[in-house]
N, C-alpha and C positions, 0 to 999 in steps of 0.2 A: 504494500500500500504506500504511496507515496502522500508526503506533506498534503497535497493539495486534497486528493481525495481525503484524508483526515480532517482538515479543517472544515470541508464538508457536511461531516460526522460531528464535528466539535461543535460547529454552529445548530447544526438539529438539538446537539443535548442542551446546548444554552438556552434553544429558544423556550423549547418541550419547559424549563423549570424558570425560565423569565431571569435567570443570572449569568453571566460570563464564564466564562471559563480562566483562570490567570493565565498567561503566558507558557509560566516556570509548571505549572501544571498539564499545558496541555501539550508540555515538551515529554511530562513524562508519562501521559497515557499514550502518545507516540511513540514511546520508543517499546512498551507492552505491548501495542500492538499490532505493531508497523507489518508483523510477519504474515498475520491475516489477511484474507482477500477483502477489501471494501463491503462487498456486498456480505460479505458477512458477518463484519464488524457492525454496518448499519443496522445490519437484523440482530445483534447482540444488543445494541442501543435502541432500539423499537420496543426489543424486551424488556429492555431494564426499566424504564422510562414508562412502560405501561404497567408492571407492575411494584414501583414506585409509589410509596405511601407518603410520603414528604418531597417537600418541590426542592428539590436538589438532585448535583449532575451525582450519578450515581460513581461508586468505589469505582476502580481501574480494578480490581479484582472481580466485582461481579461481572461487568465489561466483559473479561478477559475469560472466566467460566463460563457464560454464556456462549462468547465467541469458539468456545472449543469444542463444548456439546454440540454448536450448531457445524462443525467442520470436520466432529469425528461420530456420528451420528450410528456409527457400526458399531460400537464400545457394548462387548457379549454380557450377559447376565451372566453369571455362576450354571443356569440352569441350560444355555445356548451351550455354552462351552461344554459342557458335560455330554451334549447330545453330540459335538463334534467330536469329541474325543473319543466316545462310543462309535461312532461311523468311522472314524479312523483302527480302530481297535480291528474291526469288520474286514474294514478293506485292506490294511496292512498287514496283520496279525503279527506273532513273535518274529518273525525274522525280517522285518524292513521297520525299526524302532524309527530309525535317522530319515526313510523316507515320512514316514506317518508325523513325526514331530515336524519337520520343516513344512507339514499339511497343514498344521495347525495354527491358528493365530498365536501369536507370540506367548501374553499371559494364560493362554490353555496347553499349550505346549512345554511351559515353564511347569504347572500344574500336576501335569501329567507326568514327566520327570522326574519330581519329588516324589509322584506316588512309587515309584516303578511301573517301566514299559512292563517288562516281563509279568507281574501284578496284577496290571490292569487285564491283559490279555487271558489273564487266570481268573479273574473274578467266574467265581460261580452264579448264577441266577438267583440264588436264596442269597446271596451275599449283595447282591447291588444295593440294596437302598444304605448299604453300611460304606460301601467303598462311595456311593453317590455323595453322604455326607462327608467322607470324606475329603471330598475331591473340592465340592465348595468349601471345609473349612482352610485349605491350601491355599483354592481360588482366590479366592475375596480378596485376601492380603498382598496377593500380587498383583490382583487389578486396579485396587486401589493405588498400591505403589507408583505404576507403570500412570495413572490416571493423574496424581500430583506431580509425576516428573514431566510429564506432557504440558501440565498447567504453567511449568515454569515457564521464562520467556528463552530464548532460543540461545542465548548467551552461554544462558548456565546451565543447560543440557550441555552444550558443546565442552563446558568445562568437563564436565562428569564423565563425556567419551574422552578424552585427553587422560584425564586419570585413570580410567577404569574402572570405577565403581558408578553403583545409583550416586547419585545426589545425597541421596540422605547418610549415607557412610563418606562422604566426603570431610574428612578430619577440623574438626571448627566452624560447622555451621550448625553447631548445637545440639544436634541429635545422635 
């Protein structure tokens, strides 16, 4: 998204709450979210802006989650993922682990590795609904993960491949 298209955006949220925006402010909802496409960012500020209970420009954070839900709109439930991992299970079985995994979305394939390939592909039929809860309490935690490292702005992902770890075990940012 380029300056011009932002101030675009800038001037809708001033008008939507009847206040300006500061300058040093709307330098730095630009730089959150320069990496979205306009038309997305717009539709993240249509949101905010309509459900807005006080006449003010809404946080650069909801901004910024709205704009991400609205550009990653594929993000699997616990229960999708499991139904992929199972179809993979099907069609791979025990001996194509590494094809069946690289099938899978990222956080269900992350999932599934922690449970064991070999495991999964064992599950008994009186056993699923045991390995099923299993598998979401895995899930959760990494989609969640993978869903706050997204949220970041595109800087500080790029630190975190440079280091090699998530973000969040990045040494001194608190966590």
């Amino acid at each position: 998204m380029t300056r011009e298209e932002f101030a675009a955006i800038g001037a809708y949220l001033a008008s939507a709450v009847g206040k300006t925006m500061p300058r040093d402010q709307a330098e730095v909802y630009f730089d959150l979210l320069q990496e979205f496409h306009p038309a997305t960012v717009q539709e993240a500020a249509r949101r905010a802006v309509a459900e807005n209970e006080f006449p003010t420009i809404p946080p650069v954070g909801v901004l910024r989650g709205l704009a991400l839900r609205l550009a990653r709109p594929d993000q699997l439930g616990w229960g999708e993922a499991w139904g992929l991992v199972m179809k993979a299970v099907r069609r791979f079985g025990h001996d194509r682990e590494r094809d069946a995994l690289a099938a899978l979305p990222a956080a269900a394939a992350h999932a599934a590795s922690c449970m064991g390939w070999e495991s999964l592909c064992n599950t008994n039929p009186g056993d699923c609904n045991t390995a099923r809860s299993q598998f979401r309490d895995i899930y959760n935690p990494i989609a969640e993960r993978i869903e706050r490292e997204a949220a970041l702005p595109a800087p500080l992902r790029k630190i975190a491949e440079v280091v090699g770890r998530p973000v969040g075990q990045i040494e001194g940012n608190g966590r």
